[in-house]
Each structure stands twice: as structure tokens, then as C-alpha cells.
N, C-alpha and C positions, 0 to 999 in steps of 0.2 A: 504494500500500500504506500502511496506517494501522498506527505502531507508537504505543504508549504507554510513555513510562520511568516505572519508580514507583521514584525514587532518593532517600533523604534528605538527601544531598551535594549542596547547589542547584548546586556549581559545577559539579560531575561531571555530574550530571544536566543541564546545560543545552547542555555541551560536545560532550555525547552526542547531545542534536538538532539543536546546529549541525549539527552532524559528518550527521547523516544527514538532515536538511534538504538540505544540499549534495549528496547523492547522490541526490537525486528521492525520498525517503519525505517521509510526510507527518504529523508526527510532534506528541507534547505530553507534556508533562512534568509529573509530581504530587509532592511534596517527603513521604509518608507514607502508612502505607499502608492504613489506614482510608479516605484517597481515593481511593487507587487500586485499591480492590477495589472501590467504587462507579461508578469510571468505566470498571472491565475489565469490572463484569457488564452492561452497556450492551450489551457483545456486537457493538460498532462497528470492535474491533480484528483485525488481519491477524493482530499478535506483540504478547511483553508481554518488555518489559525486564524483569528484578525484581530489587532488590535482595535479599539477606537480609538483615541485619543492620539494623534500623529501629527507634525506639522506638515504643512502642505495640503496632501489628499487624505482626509482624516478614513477610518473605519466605515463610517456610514456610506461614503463617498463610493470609496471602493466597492461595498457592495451590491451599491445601487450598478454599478459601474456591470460587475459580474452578470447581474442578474438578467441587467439589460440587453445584453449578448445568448440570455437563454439558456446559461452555465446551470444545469442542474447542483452542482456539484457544494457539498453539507458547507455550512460556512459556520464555525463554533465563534465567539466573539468573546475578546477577552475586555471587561471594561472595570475602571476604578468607580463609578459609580453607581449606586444601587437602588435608588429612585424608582417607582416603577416608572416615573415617566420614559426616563432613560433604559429602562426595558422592553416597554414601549416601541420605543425606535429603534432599539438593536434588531426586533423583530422586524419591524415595517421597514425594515432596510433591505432586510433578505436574509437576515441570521435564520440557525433552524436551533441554535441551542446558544447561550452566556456563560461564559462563571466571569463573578463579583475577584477581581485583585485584591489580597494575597488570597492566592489558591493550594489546592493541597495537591501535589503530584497524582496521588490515587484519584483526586476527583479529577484531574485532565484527563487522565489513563479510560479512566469511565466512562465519559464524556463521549472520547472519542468511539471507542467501541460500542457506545450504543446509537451515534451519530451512522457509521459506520454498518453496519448491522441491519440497519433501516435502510440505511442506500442499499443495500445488495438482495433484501428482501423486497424490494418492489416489482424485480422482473426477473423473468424467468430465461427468458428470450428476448432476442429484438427481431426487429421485422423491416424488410424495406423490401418491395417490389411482392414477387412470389414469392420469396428465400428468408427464412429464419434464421437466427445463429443462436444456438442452443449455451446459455452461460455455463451452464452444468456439465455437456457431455464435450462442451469446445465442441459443436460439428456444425454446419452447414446444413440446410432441409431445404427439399424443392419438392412438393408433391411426395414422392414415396423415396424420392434421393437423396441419401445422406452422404458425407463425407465429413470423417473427421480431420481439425487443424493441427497442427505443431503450433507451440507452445508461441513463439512470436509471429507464427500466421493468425490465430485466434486474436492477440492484443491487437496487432494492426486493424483486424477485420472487426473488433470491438471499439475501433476508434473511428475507425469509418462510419459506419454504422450509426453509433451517437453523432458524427458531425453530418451525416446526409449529406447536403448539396453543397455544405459549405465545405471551401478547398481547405485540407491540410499542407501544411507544406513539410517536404521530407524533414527537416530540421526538428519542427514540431513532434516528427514520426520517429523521428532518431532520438529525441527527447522522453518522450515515453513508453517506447520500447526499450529502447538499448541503455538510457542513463543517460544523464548528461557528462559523466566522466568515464565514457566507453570507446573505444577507440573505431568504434562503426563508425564509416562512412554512407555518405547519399547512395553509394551506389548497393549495396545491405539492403537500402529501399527499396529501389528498382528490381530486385532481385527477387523479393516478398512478393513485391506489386504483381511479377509476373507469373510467380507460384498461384499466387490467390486467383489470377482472371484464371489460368486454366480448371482448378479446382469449381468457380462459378461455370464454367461452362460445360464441365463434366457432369453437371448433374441439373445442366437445361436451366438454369436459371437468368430471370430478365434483368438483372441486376452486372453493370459495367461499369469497372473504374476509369473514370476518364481522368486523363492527367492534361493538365493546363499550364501554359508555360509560364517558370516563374512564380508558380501561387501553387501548383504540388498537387493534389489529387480530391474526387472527390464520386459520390456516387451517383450514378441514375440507372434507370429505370429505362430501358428499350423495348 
């Protein structure tokens, strides 16, 4: 699971991905939130830490920011004040869960995992065109054709899928498949890209990645 902390408190923030480093996420940290709204619309993340309280592009901002774009994706919010009003608008921002600053490691641990938990229990599958992709069994469905993926055909084809028509660009694709400290290159993409159209068309599906120059790939429906 890929979290992002957008925290202006380097130290807070950094303690925040020791801490769940140590627990098997795979985590990175942005100190403001002009950058963190560039590297949450990436759309490479599971959850978003977010501060509220930031100069610049405060929490609220950002989320409206996310939300705007149609980013499903849990937004947990950390804020020093405890007001409902101010709970209030952590919600109506786009948050889906707060904790109140000083917090307790176990309550973020928690947090996220039941943030978390709810993301993955809402679908079983996705769907675009005639073709399912089964979250569970990793495969492909077209009518009575199945085909299952390898493990970075699946993620790719899972990220497709959630962005539809809007283009990914390989960078994005290399971003959360491979890591951002992986030594994949673009062409890893093209390579995926080409496995997957054969796999759609092995099993009759009206579903084609079309790749666009410059802006990276995306799906339709033929």
C-alpha cells in the first residue's frame, strides 16, 4: 500500500513514515502543499495523510483540489483543532476520516487500516466496455473468457481501468508500478502495454489501449 504524508512539520512528517515504513507501507513525504497536491493527483496513492494547517495551499485546499479531479482515493486529515466546526470542514473538504494533534501512533495505525479496508471492500471488480478485471483472482472476463495477469500486468491494468479515458503517462505508470526508486525505465511500459492488448484480444474483448503522444495511454471502448 502507497501512502503519501503532505505535512509541513518535517519532523512530524518524517516520524510519520518511519513509523509506517516499519509497519510494511510504502510510504513518502512532501513538507507543503502545493506539492502535495501534485504528487496526490498522480493518482499512484492507496491514502493521503493531510495536514490542515500549511502555509501556502493549506489542507482544505488540497483536498478540494483532489477531489475535484474525481480522486477517489481515503484522505485521513490531521488537524490541531477540535471545534466541530472545524470538523465540519475537514469533512466538507473531502476528508473521509481526522485525528485531533497530539495523536497516538496506534490511533494513526487504526485509522488507516480501517480507512483502508473500506477502500478495498467496495469493489469486487471493475468494469469498462465488455471486460471485467476480477480484484480477487487478478484475471480478465469477457463473456465466458478468462485470462489471468502477472502481478505488474494486473497493477497496470488496475490503473487503467480506474483512470478510463483519462491518459496516464508512462512516468505516472512507472511511478506506481515499479517505485519511484526502481530502476525501470519507459520502455518496462511499452512492454506491459503490449502484453496486456494481446491478452484483451485473446479473449474478444472491446476494450483498446490507445497511447497518445506525449500524455501516455488510456482506454476505450471499440
Amino acid at each position: 500500500m502507497k501512502i503519501l504524508i503532505i505535512e509541513d512539520e518535517k519532523l512530524l512528517a518524517d516520524s510519520i513514515q518511519e513509523f509506517l515504513n516499519n509497519k510494511g507501507f510504502d510510504t513518502e513525504a512532501v513538507y507543503d502543499g502545493e506539492t502535495g497536491k501534485e504528487y496526490a493527483e498522480l493518482g499512484i496513492y492507496d491514502l493521503l495523510i493531510l495536514d490542515v494547517m500549511m502555509p501556502g495551499m493549506d489542507g482544505y485546499e488540497v483536498a478540494r483540489k483532489v477531489r475535484s479531479r474525481h480522486l477517489g482515493v481515503p484522505i485521513l486529515m490531521l488537524t490541531a483543532k477540535s471545534g466541530i466546526e472545524d470538523r465540519i470542514t475537514d469533512l466538507n473538504a473531502g476528508a473521509d476520516y481526522y485525528l485531533t494533534k497530539p495523536f497516538d501512533t496506534r490511533e494513526l495505525l487504526a485509522c488507516i487500516n480501517a480507512l483502508l479496508r473500506r477502500q478495498g471492500s467496495q469493489v469486487d471488480e471493475l468494469v469498462f466496455g465488455n471486460t471485467s478485471l476480477d480484484l480477487q483472482s487478478a484475471s480478465l472476463n469477457c463473456g465466458s473468457n478468462s485470462i489471468r495477469l502477472s502481478a505488474k500486468e494486473f497493477d497496470i491494468m488496475r490503473f487503467l481501468f480506474n483512470s478510463g479515458k483519462n491518459n496516464l503517462s508512462k512516468e505516472a505508470i512507472l511511478a506506481k508500478v515499479w517505485g519511484y526508486d526502481s530502476n525501470a525505465v519507459e520502455n518496462h511500459v511499452e512492454v506491459y502495454i503490449g502484453f496486456l492488448r494481446k491478452k484483451l484480444a485473446s479473449i474478444g474483448s472491446d476494450i483498446h489501449i490507445e497511447a497518445v503522444r506525449k500524455l501516455g495511454y488510456h482506454l476505450e471502448v471499440h
